[in-house]
TORNU-600604 format. One record per residue (C-alpha): residue in three letters; chain; y, z, x. Coordinates in Angstrom, 3 decimals, decimal comma. Layout:
N
- ALA A Y Z X
...
//
This chain:
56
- UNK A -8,791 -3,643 12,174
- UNK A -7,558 -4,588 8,455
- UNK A -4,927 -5,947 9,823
- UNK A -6,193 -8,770 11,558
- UNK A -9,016 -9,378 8,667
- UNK A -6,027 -9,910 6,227
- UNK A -4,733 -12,205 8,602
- UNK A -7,941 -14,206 8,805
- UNK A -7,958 -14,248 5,317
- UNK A -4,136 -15,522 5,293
- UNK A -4,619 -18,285 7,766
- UNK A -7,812 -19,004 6,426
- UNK A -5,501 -19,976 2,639
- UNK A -2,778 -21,625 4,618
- UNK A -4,998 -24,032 6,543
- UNK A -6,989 -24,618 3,347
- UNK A -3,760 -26,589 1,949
- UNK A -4,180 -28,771 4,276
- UNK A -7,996 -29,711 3,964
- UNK A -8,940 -32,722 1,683
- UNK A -10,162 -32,089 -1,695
- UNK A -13,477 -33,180 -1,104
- UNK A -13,976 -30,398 0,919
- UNK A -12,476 -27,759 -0,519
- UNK A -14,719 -26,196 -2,388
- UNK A -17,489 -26,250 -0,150
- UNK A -14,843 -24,346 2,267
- UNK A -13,854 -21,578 -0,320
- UNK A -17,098 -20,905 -1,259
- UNK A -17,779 -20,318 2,724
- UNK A -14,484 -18,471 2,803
- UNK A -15,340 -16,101 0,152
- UNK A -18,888 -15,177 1,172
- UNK A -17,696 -14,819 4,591
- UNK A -15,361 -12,418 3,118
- UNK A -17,821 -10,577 1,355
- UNK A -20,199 -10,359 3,896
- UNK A -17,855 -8,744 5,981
- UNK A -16,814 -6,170 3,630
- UNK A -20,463 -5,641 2,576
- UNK A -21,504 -4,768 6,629
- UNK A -18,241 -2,808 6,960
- UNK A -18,390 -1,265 3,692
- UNK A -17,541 2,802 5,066
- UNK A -14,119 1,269 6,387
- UNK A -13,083 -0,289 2,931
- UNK A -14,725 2,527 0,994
- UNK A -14,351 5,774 2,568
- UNK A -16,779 8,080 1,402
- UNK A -15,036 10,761 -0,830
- UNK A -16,266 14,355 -0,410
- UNK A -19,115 15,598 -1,952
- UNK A -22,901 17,159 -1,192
- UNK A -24,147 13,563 0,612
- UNK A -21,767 13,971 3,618
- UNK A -22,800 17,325 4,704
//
């Protein structure tokens, strides 16, 4: 699964070389909160819980 979101992220840079510079930074800020948003909703898979008294 982190595979392909690092390649989103990679094609996502790549084709934003190509994009006119009027409209790149309305497309990086989209980019990045994208970004975030994903890793917020799928935060157990980027953060694995460590061990403790909560995951009992």
């Amino acid at each position: 699964m982190k595979k392909h979101f690092y390649l989103a992220i990679m094609i996502s840079i790549i084709l934003g070389l190509y994009i006119p510079k009027d409209l790149q930074f309305a497309v990086t800020i989209m980019i990045i909160s994208s970004v975030v948003t994903y890793i917020g909703l799928n935060h157990e898979e980027f953060f694995p819980a460590k061990g403790g008294d909560d995951n009992e």
